[in-house]
C-alpha positions in Angstrom: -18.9 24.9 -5.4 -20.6 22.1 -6.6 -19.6 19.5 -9.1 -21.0 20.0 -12.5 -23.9 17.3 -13.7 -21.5 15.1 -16.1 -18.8 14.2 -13.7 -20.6 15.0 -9.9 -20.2 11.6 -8.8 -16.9 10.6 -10.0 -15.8 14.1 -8.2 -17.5 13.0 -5.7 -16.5 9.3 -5.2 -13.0 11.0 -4.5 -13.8 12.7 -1.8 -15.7 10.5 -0.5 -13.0 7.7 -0.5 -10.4 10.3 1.4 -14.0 10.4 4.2 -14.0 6.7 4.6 -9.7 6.4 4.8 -10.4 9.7 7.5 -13.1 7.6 9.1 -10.7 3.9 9.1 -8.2 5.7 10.7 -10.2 7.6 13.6 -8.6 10.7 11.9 -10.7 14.0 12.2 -9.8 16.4 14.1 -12.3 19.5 14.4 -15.7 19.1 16.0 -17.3 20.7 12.7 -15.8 17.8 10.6 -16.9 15.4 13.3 -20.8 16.8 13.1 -20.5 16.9 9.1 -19.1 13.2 8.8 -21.7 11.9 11.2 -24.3 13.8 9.2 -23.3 12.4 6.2 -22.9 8.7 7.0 -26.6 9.0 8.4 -28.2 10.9 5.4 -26.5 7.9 3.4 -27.1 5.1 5.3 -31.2 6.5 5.5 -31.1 6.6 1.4 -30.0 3.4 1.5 -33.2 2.0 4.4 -35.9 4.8 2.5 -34.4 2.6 -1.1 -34.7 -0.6 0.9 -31.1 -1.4 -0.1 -30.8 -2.3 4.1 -33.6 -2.2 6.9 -31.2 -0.8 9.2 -28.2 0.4 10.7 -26.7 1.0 14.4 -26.8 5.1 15.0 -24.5 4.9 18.0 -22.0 2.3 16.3 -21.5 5.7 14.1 -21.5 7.8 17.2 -18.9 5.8 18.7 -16.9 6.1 15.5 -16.9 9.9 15.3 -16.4 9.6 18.5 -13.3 7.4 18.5 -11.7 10.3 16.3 -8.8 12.2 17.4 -9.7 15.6 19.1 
């Protein structure tokens, strides 16, 4: 279910926080999470080049990440 309008990105900025400690640790296990992390980072990181907030980032550094994550 999605977050409702007044508080979707403090919801959000949760979850997303508990992603990034799974991510610093190497620490996702199924091969669904894996594709949907990967996913994620990109769709974020190509808001942030299509925004010009960056020019660009390293697709296989996040490969390698995912990756690195326990199986």
């Amino acid at each position: 279910m999605s977050n409702m309008n007044y508080c979707r990105f403090h919801n959000t900025q949760i979850d997303i926080q508990e992603c990034i400690e799974a991510l610093i640790d190497r620490e996702i296990s199924s091969n669904e999470e894996k594709k949907a992390a990967k996913n994620m980072l990109i769709n974020f990181l190509d808001f942030c080049i299509d925004e010009e907030i960056i020019e660009e980032y390293d697709e296989e550094k996040i490969k390698e990440i995912i990756n690195e994550c326990e199986r």
